[in-house]
MIRORO-549055 format. One line per field, with one value per atom (N, C-alpha, C, O): residue in three letters; atom name; x, y, z. Coordinates in pm, whole numbers, plus 50000, padded with zeros to 5 digits. Example, Ala and Ser with C-alpha at 12.3 -4.5 7.8 and 13.67 -1.06 7.14 Angstrom:
BEGIN
rest ala/ala/ala/ala/ser/ser/ser/ser
atom N/CA/C/O/N/CA/C/O
u 51319/51230/51320/51424/51285/51367/51290/51341
v 49431/49550/49670/49668/49775/49894/50003/50114
w 50780/50780/50780/50846/50708/50714/50787/50804
//
This chain:
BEGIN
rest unk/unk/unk/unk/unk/unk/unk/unk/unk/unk/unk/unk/unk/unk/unk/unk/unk/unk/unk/unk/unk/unk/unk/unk/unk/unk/unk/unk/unk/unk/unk/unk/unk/unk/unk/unk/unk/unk/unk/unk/unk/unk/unk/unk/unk/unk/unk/unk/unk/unk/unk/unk/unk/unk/unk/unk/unk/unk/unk/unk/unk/unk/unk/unk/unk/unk/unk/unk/unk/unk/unk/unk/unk/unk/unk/unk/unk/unk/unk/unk/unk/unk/unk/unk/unk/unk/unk/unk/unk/unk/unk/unk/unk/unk/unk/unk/unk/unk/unk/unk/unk/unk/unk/unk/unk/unk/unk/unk/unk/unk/unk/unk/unk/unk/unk/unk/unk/unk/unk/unk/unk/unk/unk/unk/unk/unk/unk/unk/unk/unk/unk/unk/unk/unk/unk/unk/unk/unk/unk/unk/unk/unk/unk/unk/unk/unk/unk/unk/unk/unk/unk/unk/unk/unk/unk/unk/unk/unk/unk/unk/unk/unk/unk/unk/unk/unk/unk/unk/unk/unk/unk/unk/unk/unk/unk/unk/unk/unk/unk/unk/unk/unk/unk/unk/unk/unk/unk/unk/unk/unk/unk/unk/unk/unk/unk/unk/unk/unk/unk/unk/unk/unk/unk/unk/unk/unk/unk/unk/unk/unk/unk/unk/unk/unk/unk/unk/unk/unk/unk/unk/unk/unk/unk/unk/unk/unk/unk/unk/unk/unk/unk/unk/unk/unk/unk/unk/unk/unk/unk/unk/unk/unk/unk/unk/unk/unk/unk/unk/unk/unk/unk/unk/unk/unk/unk/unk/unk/unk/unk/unk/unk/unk/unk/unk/unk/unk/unk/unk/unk/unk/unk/unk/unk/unk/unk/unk/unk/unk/unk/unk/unk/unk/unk/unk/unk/unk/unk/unk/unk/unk/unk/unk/unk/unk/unk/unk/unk/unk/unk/unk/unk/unk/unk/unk/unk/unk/unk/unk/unk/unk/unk/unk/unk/unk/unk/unk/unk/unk/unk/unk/unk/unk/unk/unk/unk/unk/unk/unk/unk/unk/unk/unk/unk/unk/unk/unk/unk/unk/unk/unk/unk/unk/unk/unk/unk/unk/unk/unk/unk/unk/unk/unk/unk/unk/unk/unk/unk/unk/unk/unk/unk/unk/unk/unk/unk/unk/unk/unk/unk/unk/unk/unk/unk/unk/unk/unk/unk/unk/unk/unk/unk/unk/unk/unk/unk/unk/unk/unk/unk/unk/unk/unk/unk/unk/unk/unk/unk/unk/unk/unk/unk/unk/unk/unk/unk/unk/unk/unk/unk/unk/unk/unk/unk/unk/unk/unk/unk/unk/unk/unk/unk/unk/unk/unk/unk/unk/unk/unk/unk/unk/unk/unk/unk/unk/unk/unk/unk/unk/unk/unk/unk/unk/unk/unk/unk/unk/unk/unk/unk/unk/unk/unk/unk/unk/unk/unk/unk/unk/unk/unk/unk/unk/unk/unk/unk/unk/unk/unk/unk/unk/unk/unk/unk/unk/unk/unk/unk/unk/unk/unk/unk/unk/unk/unk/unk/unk/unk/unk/unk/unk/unk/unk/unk/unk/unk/unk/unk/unk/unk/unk/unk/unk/unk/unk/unk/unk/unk/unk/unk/unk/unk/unk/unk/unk/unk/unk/unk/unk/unk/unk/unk/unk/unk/unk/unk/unk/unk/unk/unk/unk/unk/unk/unk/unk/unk/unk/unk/unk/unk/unk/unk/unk/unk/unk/unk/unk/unk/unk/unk/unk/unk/unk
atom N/CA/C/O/N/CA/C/O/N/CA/C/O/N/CA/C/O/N/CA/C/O/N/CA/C/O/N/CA/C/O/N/CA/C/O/N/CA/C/O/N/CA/C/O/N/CA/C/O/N/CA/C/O/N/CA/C/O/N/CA/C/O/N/CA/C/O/N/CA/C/O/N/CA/C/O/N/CA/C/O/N/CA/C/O/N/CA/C/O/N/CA/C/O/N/CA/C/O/N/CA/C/O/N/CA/C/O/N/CA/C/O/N/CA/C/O/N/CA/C/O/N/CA/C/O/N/CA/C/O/N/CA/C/O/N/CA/C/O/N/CA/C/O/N/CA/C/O/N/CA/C/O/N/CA/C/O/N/CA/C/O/N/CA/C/O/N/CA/C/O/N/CA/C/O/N/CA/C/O/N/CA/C/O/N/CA/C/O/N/CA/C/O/N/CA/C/O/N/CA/C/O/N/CA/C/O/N/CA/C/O/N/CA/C/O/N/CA/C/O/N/CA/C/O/N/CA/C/O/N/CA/C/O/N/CA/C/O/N/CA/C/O/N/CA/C/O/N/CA/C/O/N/CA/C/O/N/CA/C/O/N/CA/C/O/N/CA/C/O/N/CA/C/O/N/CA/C/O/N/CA/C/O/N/CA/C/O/N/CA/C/O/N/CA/C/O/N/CA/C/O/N/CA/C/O/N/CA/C/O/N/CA/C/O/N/CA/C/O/N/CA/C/O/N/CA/C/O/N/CA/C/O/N/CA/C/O/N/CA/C/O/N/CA/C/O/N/CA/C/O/N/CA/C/O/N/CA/C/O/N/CA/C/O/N/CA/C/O/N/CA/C/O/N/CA/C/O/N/CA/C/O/N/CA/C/O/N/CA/C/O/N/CA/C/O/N/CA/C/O/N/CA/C/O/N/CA/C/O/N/CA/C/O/N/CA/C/O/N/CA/C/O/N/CA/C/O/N/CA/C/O/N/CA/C/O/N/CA/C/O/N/CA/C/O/N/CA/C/O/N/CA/C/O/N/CA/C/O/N/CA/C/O/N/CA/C/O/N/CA/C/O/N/CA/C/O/N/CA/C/O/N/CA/C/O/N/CA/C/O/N/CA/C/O/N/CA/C/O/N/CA/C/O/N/CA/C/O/N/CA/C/O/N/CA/C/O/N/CA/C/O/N/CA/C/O/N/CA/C/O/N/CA/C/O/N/CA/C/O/N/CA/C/O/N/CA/C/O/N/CA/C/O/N/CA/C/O/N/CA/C/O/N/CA/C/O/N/CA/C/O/N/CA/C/O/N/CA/C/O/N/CA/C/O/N/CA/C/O/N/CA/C/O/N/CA/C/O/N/CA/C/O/N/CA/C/O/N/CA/C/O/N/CA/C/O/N/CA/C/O
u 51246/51190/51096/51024/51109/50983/50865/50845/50761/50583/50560/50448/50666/50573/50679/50727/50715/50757/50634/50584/50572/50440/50485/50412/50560/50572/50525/50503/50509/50416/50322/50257/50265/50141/50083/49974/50191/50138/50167/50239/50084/50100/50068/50069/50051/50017/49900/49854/49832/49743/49690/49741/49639/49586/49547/49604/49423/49374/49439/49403/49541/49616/49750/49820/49735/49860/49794/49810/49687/49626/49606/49619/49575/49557/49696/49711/49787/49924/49990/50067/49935/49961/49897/49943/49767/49695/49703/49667/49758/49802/49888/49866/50032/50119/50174/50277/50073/50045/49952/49887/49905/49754/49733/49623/49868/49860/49842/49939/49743/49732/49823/49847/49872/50010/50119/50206/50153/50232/50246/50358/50102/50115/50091/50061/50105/50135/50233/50278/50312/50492/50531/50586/50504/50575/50534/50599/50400/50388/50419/50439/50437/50493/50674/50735/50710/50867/50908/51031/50840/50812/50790/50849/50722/50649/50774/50835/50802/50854/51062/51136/51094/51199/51211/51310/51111/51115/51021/51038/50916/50873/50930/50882/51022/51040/50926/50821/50982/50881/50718/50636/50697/50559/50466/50348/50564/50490/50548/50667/50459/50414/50386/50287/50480/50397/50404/50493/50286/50248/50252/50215/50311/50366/50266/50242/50213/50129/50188/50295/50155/50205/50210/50124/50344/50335/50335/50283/50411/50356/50273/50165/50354/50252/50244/50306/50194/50178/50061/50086/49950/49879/49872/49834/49903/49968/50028/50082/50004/50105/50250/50297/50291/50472/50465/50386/50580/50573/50634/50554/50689/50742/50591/50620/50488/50427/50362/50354/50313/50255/50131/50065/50053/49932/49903/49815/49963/49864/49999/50112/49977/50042/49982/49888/50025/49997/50074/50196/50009/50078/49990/49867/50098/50028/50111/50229/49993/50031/49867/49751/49969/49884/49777/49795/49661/49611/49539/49454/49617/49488/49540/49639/49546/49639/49540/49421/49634/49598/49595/49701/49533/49559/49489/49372/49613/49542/49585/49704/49484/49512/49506/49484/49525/49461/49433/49498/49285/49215/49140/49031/49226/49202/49267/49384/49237/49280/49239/49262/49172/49109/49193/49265/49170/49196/49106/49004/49118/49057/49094/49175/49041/49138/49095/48975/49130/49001/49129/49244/49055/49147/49070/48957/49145/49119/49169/49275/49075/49122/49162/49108/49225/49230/49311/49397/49253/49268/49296/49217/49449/49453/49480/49480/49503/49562/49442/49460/49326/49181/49122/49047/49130/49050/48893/48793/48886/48743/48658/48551/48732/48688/48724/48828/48679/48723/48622/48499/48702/48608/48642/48765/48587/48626/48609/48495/48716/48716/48754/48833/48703/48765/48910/48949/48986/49123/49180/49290/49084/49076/49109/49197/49013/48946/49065/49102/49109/49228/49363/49433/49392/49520/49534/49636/49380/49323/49411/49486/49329/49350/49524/49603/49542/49674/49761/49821/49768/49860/49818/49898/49682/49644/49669/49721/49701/49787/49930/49995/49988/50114/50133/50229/50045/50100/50077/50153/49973/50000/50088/50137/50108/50213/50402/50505/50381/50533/50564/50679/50475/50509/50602/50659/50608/50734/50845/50956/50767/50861/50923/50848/51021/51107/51094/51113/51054/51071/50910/50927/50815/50690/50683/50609/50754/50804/50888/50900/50978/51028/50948/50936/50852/50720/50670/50668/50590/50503/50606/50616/50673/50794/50796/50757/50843/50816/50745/50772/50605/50522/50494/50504/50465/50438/50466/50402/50639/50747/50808/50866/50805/50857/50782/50830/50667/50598/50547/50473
v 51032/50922/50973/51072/50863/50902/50934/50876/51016/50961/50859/50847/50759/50623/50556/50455/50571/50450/50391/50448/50269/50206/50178/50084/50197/50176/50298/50286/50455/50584/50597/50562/50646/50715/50756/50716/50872/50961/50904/50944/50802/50713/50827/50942/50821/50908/50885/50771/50990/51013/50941/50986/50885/50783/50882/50903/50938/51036/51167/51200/51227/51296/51238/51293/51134/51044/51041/51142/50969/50915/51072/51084/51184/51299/51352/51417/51319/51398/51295/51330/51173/51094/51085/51045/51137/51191/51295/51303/51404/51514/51499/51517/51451/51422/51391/51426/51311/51240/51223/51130/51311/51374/51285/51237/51258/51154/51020/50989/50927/50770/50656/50560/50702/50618/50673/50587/50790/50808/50806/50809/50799/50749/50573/50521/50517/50370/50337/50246/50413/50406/50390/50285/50529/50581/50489/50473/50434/50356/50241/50204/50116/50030/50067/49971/50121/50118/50181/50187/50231/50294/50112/50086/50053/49953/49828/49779/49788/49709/49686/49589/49861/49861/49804/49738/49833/49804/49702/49651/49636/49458/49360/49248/49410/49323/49250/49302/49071/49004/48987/48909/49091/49081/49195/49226/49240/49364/49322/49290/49322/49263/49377/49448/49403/49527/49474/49427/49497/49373/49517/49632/49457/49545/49498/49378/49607/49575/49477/49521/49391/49297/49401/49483/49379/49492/49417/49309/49451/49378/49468/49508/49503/49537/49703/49762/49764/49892/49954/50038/49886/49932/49911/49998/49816/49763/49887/49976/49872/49942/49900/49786/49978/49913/49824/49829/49714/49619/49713/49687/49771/49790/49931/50022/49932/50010/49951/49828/50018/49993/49949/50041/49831/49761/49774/49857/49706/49713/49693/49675/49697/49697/49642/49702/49505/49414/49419/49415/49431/49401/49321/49330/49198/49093/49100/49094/49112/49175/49053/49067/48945/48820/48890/48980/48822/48768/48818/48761/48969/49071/49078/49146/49052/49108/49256/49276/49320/49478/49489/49448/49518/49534/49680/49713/49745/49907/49869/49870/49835/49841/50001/50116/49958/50104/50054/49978/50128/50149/50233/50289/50226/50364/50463/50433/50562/50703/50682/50755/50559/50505/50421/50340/50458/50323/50215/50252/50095/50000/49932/49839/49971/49893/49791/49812/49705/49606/49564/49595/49442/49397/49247/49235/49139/49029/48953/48983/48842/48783/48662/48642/48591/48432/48347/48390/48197/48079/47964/47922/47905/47806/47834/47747/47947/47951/47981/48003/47979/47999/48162/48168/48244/48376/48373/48339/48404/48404/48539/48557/48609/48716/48851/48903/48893/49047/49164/49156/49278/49399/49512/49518/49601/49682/49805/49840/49881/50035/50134/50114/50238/50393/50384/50318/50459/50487/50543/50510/50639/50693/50590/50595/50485/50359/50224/50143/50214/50149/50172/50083/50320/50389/50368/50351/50376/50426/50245/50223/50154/50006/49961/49916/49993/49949/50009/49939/50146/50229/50172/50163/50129/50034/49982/49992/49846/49746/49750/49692/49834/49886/49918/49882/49976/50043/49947/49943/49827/49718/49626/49545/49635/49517/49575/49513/49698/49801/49735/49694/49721/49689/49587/49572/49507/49386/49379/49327/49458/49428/49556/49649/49566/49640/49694/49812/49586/49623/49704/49826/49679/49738/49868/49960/49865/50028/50096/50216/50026/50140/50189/50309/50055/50117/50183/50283/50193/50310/50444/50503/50482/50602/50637/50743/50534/50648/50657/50717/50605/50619/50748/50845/50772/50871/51037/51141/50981/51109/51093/51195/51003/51060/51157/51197/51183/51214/51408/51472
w 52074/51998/51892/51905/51739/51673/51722/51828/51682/51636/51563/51513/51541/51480/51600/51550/51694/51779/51836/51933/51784/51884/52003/52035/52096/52206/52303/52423/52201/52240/52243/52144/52338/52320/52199/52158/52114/52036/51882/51790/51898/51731/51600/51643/51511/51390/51377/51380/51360/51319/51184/51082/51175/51032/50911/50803/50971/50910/50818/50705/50901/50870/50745/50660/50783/50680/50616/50546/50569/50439/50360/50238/50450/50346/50296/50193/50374/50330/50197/50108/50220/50110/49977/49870/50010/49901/49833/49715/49912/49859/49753/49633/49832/49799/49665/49609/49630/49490/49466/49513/49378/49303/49186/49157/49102/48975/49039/49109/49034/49054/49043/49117/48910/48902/48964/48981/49007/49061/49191/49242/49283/49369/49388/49495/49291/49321/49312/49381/49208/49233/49342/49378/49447/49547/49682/49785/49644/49733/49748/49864/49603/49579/49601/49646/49590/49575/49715/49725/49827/49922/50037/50141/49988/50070/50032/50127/49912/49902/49927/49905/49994/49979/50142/50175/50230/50353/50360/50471/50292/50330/50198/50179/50124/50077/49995/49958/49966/49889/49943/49896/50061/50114/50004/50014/49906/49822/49705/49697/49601/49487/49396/49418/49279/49197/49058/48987/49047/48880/48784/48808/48671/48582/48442/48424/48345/48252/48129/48085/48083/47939/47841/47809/47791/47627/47569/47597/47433/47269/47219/47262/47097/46994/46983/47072/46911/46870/47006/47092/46988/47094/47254/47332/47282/47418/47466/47401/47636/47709/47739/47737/47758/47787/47889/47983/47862/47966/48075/48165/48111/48250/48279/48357/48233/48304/48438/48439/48554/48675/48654/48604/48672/48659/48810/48835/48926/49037/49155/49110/49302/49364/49459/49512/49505/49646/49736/49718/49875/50002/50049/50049/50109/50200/50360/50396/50421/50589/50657/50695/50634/50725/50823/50905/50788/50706/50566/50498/50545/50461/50356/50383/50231/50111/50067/50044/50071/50008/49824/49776/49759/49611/49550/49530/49532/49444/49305/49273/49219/49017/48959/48996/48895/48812/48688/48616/48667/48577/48498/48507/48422/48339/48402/48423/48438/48552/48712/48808/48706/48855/48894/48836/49030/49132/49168/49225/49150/49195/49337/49331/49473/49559/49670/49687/49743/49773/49828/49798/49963/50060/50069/50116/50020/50074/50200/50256/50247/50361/50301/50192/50333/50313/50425/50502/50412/50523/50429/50345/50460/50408/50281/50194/50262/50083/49983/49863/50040/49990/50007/50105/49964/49972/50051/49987/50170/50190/50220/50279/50166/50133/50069/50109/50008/49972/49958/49948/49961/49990/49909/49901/49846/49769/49842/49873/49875/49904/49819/49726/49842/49806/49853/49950/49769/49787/49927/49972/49996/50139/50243/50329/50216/50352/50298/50383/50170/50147/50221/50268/50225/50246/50406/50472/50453/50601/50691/50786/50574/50670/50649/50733/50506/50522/50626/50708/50623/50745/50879/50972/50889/51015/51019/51131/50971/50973/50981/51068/50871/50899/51065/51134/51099/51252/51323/51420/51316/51455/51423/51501/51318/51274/51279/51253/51319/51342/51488/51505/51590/51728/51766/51873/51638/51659/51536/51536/51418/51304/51252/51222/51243/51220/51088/51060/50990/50842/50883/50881/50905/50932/50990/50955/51066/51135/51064/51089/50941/50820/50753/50726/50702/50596/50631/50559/50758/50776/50764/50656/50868/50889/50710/50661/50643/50493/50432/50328/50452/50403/50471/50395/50581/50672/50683/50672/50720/50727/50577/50538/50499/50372/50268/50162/50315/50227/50272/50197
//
């Protein structure tokens, strides 16, 4: 059996993922690619990757990468980029209303989503793909 079967003992290491994923992809946008196109091939319409408005001489291209959402009830995840930064922050919401959000470092972002990813793998299948390539693909 895998190391991401949650039905094991020997779950993955969080810690160790978030650095191999960091490694992994040193460029910002390129790790929002890999993680948007990574997340959304296995949750589907639960991952959201907003693409920048072009027009115009100075504008960025429309198909460039602006930000990448995952919503994993009740938390929506959002990494932007700005400028050469990441912006990344996790809201809660009830009722369709946001009642909260939080802004993290890219580390403690990577850290909760793969947390979530992993309790939410124990029943869902598409959840137990995402993590596995987020994980072992990398």
């Amino acid at each position: 059996m895998s190391d991401l079967d949650p039905g094991m003992a020997g779950q993955p290491d969080l810690e160790l993922s978030v650095a191999a994923v960091l490694a992994n992809n040193q460029d910002v946008k390129m790790l929002l690619r890999v993680l948007g196109k990574s997340l959304q091939d296995s949750l589907g319409d639960r991952v959201e990757i907003r693409r920048a408005g072009g027009g115009g001489l100075l504008h960025k291209k429309p198909d460039e990468l602006q930000a990448v959402v995952v919503r994993l009830d009740p938390d929506e995840y959002e990494a932007r980029l700005d400028g050469h930064a990441v912006r990344c922050s996790v809201g809660r919401s009830s009722g369709g209303i946001r009642i909260r959000s939080e802004q993290l470092p890219i580390e403690q972002w990577l850290h909760r989503l793969l947390s979530a990813l992993q309790q939410e793998a124990v029943g869902n299948q598409a959840a137990r793909q995402a993590l596995q390539d987020l994980v072992v693909g990398q």
